[in-house]
C-alpha positions as CSV (number, residue, x, y, z in Angstrom):
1,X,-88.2,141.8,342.8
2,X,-85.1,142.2,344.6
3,X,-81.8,143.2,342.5
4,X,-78.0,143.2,344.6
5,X,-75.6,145.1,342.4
6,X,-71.9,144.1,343.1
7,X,-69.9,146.7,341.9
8,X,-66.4,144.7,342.3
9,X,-62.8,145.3,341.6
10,X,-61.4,142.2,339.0
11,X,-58.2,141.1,338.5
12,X,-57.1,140.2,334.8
13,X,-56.6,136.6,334.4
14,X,-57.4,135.8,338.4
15,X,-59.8,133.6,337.8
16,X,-59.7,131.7,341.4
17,X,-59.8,135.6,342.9
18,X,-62.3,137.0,340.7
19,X,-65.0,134.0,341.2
20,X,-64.3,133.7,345.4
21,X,-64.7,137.4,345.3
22,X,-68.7,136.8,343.3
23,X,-69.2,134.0,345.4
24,X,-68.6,136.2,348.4
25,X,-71.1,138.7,347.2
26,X,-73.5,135.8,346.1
27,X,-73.8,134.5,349.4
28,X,-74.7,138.1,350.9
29,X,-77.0,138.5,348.1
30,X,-78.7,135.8,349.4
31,X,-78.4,136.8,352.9
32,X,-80.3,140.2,351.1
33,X,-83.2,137.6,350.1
34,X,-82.2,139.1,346.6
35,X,-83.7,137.8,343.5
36,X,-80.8,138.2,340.9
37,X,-77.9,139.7,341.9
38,X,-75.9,141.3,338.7
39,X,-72.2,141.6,338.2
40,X,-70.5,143.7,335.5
41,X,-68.6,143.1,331.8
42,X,-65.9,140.3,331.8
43,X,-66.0,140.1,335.5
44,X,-64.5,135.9,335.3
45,X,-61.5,136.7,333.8
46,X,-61.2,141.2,333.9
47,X,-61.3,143.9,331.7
48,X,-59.8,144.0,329.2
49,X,-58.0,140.9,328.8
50,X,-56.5,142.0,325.0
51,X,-54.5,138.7,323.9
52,X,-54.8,136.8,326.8
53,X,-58.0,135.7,324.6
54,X,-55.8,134.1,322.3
55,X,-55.2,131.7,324.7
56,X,-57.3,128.5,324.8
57,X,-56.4,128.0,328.4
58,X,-57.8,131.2,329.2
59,X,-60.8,130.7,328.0
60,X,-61.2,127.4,329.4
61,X,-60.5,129.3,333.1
62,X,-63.6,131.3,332.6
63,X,-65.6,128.5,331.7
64,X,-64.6,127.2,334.7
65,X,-66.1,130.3,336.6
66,X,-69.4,130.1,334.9
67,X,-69.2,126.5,336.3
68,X,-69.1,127.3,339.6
69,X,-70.9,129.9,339.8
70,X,-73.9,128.3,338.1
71,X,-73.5,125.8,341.3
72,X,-74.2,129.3,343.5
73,X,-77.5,130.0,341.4
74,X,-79.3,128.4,344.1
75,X,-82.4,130.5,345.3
76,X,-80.8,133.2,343.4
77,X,-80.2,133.7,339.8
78,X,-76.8,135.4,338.4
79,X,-75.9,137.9,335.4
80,X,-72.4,137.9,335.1
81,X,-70.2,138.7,332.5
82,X,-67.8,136.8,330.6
83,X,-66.1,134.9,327.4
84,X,-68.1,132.3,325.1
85,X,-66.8,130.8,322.2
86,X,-68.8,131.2,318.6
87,X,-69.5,127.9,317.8
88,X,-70.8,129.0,314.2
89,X,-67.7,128.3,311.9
90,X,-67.9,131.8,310.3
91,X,-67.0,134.8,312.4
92,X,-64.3,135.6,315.5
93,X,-64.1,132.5,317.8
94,X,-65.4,134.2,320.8
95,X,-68.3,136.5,322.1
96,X,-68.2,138.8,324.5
97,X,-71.3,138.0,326.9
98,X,-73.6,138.0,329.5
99,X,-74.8,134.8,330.9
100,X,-77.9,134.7,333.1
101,X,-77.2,131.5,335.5
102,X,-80.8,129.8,337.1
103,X,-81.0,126.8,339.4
104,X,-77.5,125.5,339.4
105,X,-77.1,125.8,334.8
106,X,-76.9,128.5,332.1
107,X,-80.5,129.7,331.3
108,X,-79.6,132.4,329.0
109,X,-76.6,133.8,327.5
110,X,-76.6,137.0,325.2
111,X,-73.5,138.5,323.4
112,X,-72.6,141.6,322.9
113,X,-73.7,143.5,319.8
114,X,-71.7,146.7,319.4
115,X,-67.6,146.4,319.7
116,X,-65.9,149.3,320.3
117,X,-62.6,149.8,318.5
118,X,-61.4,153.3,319.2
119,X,-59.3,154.9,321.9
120,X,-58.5,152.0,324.5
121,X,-60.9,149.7,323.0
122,X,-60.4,146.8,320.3
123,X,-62.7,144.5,320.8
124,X,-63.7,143.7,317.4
125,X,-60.0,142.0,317.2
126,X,-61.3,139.2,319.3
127,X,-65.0,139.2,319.4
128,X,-67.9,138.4,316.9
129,X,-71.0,140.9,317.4
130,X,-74.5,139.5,318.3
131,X,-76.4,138.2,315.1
132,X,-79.6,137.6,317.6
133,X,-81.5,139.3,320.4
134,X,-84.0,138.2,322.9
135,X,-84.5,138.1,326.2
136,X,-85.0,136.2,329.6
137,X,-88.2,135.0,331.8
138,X,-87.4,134.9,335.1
139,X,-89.6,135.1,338.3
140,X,-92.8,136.6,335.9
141,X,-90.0,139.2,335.1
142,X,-88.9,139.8,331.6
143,X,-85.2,141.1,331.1
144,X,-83.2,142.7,328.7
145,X,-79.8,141.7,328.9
146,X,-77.3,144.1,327.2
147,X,-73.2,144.3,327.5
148,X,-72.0,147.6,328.0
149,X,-71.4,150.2,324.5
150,X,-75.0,148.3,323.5
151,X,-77.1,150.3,325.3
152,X,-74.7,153.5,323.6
153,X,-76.5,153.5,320.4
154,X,-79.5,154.9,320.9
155,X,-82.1,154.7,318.4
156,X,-79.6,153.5,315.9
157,X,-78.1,157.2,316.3
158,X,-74.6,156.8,316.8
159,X,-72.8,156.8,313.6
160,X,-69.9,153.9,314.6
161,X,-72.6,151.6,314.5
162,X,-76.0,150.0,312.4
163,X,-78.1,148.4,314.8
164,X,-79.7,149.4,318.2
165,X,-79.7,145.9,320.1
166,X,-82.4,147.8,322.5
167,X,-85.0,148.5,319.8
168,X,-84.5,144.7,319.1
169,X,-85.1,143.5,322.3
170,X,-88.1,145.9,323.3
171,X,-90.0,143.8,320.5
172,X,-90.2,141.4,323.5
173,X,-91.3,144.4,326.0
174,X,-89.1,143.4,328.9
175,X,-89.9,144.5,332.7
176,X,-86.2,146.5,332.6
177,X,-83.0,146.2,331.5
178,X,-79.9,145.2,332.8
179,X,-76.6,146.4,331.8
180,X,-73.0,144.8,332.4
181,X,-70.5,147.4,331.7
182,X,-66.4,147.8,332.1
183,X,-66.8,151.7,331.4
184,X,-63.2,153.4,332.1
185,X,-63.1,156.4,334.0
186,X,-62.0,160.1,332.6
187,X,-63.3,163.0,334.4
188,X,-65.9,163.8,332.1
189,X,-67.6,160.6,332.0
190,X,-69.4,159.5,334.8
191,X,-71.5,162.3,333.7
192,X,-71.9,160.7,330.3
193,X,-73.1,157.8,331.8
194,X,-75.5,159.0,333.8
195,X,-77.0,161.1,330.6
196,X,-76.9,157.7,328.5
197,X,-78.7,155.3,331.3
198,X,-81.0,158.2,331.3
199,X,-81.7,158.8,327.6
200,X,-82.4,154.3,327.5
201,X,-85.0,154.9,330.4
202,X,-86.8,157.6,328.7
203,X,-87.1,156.0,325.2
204,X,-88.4,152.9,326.4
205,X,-89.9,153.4,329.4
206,X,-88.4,150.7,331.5
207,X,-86.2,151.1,334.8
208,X,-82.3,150.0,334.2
209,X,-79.4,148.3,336.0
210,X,-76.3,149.5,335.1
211,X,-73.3,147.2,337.1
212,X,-69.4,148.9,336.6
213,X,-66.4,147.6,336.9
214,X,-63.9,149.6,340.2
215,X,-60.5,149.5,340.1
216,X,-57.5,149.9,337.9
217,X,-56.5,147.2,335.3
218,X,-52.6,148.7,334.7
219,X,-53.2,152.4,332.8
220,X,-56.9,151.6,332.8
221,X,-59.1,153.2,336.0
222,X,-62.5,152.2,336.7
223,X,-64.3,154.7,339.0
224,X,-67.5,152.3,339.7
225,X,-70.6,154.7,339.9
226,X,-73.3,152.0,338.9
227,X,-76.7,153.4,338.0
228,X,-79.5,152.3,339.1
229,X,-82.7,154.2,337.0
230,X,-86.4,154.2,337.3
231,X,-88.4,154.0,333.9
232,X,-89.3,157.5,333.8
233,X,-85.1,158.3,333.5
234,X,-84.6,159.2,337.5
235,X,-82.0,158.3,338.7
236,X,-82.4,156.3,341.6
237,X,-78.9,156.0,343.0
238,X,-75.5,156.4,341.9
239,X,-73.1,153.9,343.6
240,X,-69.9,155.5,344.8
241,X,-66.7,156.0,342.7
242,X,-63.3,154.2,343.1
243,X,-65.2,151.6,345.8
244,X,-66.1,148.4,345.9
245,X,-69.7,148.3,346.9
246,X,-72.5,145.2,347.0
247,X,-76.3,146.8,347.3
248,X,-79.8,145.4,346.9
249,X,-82.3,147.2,345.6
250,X,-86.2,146.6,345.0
251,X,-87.4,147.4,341.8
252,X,-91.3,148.5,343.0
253,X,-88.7,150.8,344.8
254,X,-86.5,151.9,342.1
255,X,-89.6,153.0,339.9
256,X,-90.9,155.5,342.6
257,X,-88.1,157.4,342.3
258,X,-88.8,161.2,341.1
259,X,-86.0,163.0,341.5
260,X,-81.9,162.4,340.9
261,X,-79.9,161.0,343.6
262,X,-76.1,161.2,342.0
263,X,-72.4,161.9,343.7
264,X,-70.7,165.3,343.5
265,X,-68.5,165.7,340.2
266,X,-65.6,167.7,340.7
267,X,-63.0,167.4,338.4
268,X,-59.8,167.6,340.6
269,X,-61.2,165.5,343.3
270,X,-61.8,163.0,340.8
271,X,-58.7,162.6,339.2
272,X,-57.0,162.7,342.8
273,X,-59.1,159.7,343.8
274,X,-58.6,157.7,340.4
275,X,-54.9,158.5,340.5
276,X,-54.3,157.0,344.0
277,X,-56.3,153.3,342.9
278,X,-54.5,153.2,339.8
279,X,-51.4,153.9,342.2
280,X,-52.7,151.3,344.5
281,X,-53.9,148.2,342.3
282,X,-50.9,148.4,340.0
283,X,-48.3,147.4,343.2
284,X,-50.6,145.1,344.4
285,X,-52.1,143.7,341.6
286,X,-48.4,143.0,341.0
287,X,-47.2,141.8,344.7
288,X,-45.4,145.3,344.8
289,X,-45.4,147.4,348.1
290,X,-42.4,149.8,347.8
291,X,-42.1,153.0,345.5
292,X,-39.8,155.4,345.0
293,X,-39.1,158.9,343.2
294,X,-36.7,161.6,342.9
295,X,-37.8,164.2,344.8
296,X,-36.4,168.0,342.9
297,X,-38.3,170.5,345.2
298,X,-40.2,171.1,342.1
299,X,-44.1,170.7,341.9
300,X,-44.5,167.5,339.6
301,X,-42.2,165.3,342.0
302,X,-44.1,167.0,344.8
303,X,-47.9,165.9,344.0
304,X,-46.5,162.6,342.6
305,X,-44.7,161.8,345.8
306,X,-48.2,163.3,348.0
307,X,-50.3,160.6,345.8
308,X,-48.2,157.9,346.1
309,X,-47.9,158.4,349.9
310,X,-51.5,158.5,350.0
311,X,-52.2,155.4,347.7
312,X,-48.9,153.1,349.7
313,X,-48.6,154.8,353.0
314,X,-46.4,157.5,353.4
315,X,-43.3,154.9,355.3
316,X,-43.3,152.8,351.7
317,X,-42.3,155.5,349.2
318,X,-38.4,156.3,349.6
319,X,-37.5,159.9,347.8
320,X,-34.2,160.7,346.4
321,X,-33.0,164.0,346.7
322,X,-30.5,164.4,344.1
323,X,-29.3,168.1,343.9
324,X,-27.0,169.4,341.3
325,X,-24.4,172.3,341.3
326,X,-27.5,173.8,339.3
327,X,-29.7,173.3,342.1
328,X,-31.0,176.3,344.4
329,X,-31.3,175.5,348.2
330,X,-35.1,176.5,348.2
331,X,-35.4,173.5,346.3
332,X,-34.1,171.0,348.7
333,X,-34.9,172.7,351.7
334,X,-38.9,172.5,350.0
335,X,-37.9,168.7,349.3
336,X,-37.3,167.6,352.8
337,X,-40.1,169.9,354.4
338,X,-42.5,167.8,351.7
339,X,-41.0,165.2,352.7
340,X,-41.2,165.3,356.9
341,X,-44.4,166.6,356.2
342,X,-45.6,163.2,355.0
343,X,-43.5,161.1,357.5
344,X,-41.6,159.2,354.3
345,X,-38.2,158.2,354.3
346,X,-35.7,160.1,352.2
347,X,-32.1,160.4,351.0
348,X,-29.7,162.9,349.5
349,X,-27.0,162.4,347.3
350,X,-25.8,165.3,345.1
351,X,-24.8,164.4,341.7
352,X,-21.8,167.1,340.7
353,X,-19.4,164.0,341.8
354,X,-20.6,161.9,338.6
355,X,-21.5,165.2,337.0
356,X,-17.8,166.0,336.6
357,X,-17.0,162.5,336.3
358,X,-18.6,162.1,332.9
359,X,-17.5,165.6,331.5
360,X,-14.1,164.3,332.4
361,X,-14.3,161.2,330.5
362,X,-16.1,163.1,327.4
363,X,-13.7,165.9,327.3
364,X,-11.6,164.5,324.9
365,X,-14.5,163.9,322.7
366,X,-16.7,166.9,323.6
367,X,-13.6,169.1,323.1
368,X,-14.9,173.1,323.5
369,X,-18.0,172.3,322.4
370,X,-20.4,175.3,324.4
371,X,-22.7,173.9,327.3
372,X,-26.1,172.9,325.4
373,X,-28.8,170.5,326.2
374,X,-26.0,167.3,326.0
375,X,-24.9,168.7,330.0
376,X,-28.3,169.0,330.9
377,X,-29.2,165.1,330.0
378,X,-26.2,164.3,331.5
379,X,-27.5,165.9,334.6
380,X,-30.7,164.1,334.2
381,X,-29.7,160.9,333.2
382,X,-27.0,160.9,336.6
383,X,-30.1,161.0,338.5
384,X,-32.0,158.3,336.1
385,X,-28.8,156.2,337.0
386,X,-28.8,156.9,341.0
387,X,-33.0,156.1,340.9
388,X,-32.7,152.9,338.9
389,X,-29.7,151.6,341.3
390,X,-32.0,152.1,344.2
391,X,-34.7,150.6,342.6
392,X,-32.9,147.5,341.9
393,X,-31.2,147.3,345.3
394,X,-33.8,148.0,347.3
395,X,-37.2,146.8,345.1
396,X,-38.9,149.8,345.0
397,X,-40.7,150.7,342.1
398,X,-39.4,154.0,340.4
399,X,-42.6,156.2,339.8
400,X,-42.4,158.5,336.8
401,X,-42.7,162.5,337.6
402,X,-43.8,163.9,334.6
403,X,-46.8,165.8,334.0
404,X,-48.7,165.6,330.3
405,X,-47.6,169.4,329.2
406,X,-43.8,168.3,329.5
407,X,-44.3,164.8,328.1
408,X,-46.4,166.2,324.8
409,X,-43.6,168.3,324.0
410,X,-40.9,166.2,324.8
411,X,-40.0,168.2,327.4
412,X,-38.0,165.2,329.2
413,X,-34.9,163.2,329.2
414,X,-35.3,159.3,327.5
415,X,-33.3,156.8,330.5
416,X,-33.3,159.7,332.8
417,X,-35.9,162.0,334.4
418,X,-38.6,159.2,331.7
419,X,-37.4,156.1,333.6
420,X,-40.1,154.8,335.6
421,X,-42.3,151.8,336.0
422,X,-45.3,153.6,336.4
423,X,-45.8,157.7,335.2
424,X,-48.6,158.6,337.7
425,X,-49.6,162.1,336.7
426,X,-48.9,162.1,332.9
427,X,-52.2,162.4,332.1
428,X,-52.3,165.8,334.0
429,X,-51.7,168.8,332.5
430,X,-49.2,171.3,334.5
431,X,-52.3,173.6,335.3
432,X,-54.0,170.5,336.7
433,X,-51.1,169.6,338.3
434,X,-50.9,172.8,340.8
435,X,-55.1,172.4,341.2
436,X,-54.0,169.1,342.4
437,X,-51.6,170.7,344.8
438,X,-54.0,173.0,345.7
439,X,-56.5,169.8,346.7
440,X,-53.7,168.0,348.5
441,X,-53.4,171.2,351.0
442,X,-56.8,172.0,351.0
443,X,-57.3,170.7,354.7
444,X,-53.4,171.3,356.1
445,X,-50.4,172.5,354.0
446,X,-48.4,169.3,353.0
447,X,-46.7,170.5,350.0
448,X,-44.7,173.8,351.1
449,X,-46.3,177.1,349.2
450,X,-42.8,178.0,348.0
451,X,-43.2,174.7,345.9
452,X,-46.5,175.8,344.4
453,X,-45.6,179.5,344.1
454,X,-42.4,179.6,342.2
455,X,-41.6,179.5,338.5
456,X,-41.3,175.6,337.4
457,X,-37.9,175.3,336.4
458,X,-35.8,172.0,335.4
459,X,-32.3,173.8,337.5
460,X,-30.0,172.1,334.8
461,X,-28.4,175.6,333.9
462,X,-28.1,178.7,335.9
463,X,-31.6,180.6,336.4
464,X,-33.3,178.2,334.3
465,X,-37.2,178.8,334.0
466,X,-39.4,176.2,332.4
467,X,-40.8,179.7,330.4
468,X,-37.4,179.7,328.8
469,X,-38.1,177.1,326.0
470,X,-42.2,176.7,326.7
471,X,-45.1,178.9,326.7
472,X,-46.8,179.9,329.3
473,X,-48.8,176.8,330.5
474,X,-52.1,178.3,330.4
475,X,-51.6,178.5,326.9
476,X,-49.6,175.5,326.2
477,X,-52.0,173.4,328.3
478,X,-55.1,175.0,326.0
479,X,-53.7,174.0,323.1
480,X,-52.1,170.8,323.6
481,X,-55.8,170.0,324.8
482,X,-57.7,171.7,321.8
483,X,-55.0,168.7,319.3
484,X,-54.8,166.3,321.9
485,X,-58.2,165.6,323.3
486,X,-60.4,167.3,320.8
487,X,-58.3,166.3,317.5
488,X,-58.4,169.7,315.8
489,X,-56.5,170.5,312.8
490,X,-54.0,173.2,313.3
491,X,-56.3,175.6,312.0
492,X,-58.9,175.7,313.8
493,X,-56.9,176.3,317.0
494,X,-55.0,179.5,314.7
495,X,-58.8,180.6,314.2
496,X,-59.2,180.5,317.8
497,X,-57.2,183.4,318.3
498,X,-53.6,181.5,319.3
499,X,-50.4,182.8,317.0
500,X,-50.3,180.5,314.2
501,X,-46.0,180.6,314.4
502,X,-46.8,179.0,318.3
503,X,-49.5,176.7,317.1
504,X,-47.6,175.6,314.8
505,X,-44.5,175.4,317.1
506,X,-46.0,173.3,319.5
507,X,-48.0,170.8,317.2
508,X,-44.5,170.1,315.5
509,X,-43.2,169.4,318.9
510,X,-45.8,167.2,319.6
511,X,-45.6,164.6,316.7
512,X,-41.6,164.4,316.7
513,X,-41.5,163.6,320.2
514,X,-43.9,160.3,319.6
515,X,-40.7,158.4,319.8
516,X,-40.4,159.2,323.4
517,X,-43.5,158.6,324.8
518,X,-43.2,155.3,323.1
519,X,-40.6,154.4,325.4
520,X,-41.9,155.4,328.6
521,X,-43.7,154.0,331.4
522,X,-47.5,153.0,331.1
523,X,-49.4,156.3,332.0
524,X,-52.4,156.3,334.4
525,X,-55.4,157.1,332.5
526,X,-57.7,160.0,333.7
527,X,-58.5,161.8,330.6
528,X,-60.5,161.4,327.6
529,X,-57.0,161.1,325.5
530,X,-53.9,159.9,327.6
531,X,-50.7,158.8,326.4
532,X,-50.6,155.1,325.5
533,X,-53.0,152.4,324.6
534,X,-55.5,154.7,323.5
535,X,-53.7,157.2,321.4
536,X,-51.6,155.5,318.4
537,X,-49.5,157.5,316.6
538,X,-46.6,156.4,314.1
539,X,-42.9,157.8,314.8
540,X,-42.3,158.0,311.9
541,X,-44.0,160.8,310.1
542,X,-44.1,163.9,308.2
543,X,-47.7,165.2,309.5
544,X,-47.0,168.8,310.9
545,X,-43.3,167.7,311.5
């Protein structure tokens, strides 16, 4: 039996795009002589569609889908993912499901069992879980047909859930399994996939199909990597990440394998790649083609404005230069060298003009008040102002600089250096941010040394270091990722060895500054914890405050 993976890149709510796209990879299926070809979780209407599925219409759009492409299951049966509606009067109104589509109807559909409803996922607010399990005849092939987190349970092992839809279904002992998935990418894991399709292959002894989504769905990345998995937990090929790929595969094949055949995981290179798709599918999922950022000299701006170029083409990101009285001339003149080094357009405007323009008009107010962090906002929010009127003259989407140290802390300006449509490397710790810079060069130098090599400093006061009001960031960074990512109490990070006056420090810095990061830009997801839909803290709140 042949099997075509399509490992495809949806578009929420595209219905007419997402179904021409299948039926694209349908009709070279065929031209494979494939038997079934397999598409991944939600693929009619995109992953994840959140209230969209509170819309009848909506769900009517990706019946449609089913419809036509049950008109393409001609010679060639289809698994595709996608919505059904419960018709049992108990329960959510919808499942989330795979259909299996035979000689131009439905043959089979199977829901989902296990809904995850943690991080980014809330499923269980629209979807009622499988009550039933079975399987599907086709071709003298039997085949399990699970829905991505089901085949995460292994043995009825993981504690979230009851039931192990696998040990249901191998009652029935099917041929193999395949698995439609929308499995979001953090750096970590693509390895965690490979380990689970393995751990299913070697309890039940039967090869597996595991189809992913590609592509970015706003915050959300999808890396790809589809496994395909012989029965004795080999790995017979790992599609590649942040790609669209179509592939056909024999299964007599696919259970000869006898040894791993995966792609390189390295952690920078990863997050580099995922970083410039979610760059690229937000503008054009959007109809956007333009970008722009200020440009400081400093390292954040620097690998930002290096991604974007990368992700847009260097001519469609526009950088403002906007130096202050503040400002040293290393950081300019590494600006523009960044800047010709990429071949993208930039401007300068200083900003002591409106600077002194405010001060003037708040003198009478301010009185003689001493300089404090009021003149630095001021400072930052004069640039906020020049970006945003550039963005609205011109179109150009303003990208967000900030990296994840500064914006755990707080260690930003609300409506000035935070405006942004998009924050592209908030989900990047500082230290990841110069291993980044360190990738960007690592063929030719496009971000000047001097940029990677000084002291990160704001320059809204004289001699201003970054070290002034932060830790160093090899200790920051630790920390923030031993609460953030790993959510441990403050005192297991004291028992670590870090002073408990600086654990304590940062931790309160961390919760009080919810109220910005509520109010920021949708962060591009590359971590096992970003910023956003998957972290949901309240504002207000006295924990370690």
């Amino acid at each position: 039996m042949k099997i075509t993976v399509a490992q495809l890149n949806y578009h929420i709510g595209n219905f007419e795009g997402n179904t021409a796209k299948m039926l694209d990879a349908v009709a070279k299926a065929k031209e494979d002589n494939a038997d079934i070809i397999c598409f991944s979780e939600l693929a009619t209407c995109g992953y994840p569609p959140r209230d969209f599925l509170e819309f009848d219409d909506f769900i009517r759009l990706g019946e449609e889908s089913i419809a036509r492409l049950a008109k393409a299951a001609d010679g060639i049966a289809i698994v595709v993912g996608s919505v059904s509606r419960n018709p049992v009067v108990e329960g959510k109104d919808l499942h989330n499901s795979a259909y299996f589509l035979e000689d131009g109807k439905v043959k089979y559909v199977q829901h989902k069992t296990l809904l995850p409803t943690y991080d980014i996922f809330d499923e269980y607010r629209y979807f009622e879980p499988a009550s039933d399990w079975g399987i599907v005849e086709y071709k003298g092939k039997k085949i399990a047909l699970t829905v991505c987190e089901d085949i995460w349970n292994i043995g009825n092992e993981n504690p979230l859930y009851k039931i192990c839809p696998l040990d249901e279904m191998i009652k029935y002992e099917p041929d193999f399994i395949l698995n439609v998935s929308a499995s979001p990418f953090d750096h970590n894991h693509a390895e965690d996939r490979i380990n689970i399709v393995k751990a299913n292959c070697n309890r039940y002894k039967i090869p597996m199909v595991y189809v992913n989504h590609v592509g970015a769905q706003t915050e959300i990345i999808f890396d790809g990597g589809s496994l395909i998995a012989s029965g004795d937990g080999f790995i017979h090929e790992e599609l590649p990440f942040f790609e669209e790929c179509i592939k056909t595969f024999d299964l007599d094949d696919i259970q000869k394998t006898t040894k791993d055949n995966i792609n390189p995981k390295e952690k920078i290179a990863l997050i580099h790649d995922a970083i410039i798709v979610g760059i690229k599918d937000y503008f054009g999922k959007l109809g956007f083609t333009k970008a722009m950022l200020g440009l400081s000299g400093g390292i954040d701006s620097a690998v930002t404005l290096a991604l974007a170029a990368r992700a847009l083409g260097p001519e469609n990101v526009h950088s403002l230069l906007m130096p202050s009285q503040y400002s040293s001339d290393h950081s300019v003149n590494d600006a523009v060298a960044l800047a010709e080094n990429l071949g993208s357009p930039y401007d300068i405007i200083p900003i002591k003009g409106i600077y002194d323009a405010v001060m003037e008009q708040m003198s009478p107010i301010f009185g003689d008040r001493p300089f404090n962090v009021t003149e630095e906002n001021i400072q930052a929010r004069s640039r906020g102002l020049l970006n945003m009127a550039l963005s609205n003259k011109f179109g150009n989407i303003l990208l967000n600089t900030s990296n994840k140290s500064e914006m755990a802390v707080g260690y930003g300006t609300l409506y000035g250096d935070l405006c942004g449509g998009l924050s592209v490397i908030a989900d990047v710790y500082k230290t990841d941010v110069f291993r980044l810079a360190e990738y960007i060069n690592k063929d030719k130098e496009i971000i000047p040394v001097n940029t990677i090599t000084k002291p990160p400093s704001a320059e809204l006061r004289p001699n201003q270091k970054d070290s002034d009001s932060l830790p160093d960031y090899d200790i920051l960074d630790e920390i923030l990722y031993q609460y953030i990512e790993l959510t441990k109490d403050p005192q297991d990070i004291i028992a670590m060895g870090y002073d408990e006056a600086l654990v304590k420090r940062i931790l309160k810095m961390v919760n009080r500054n919810e109220f910005k990061r509520y109010q920021t830009a949708p962060v591009l997801r590359v971590s096992s914890k970003a910023f956003g839909m998957g972290r949901r803290m309240p504002i207000v709140a006295k924990y370690l405050s």
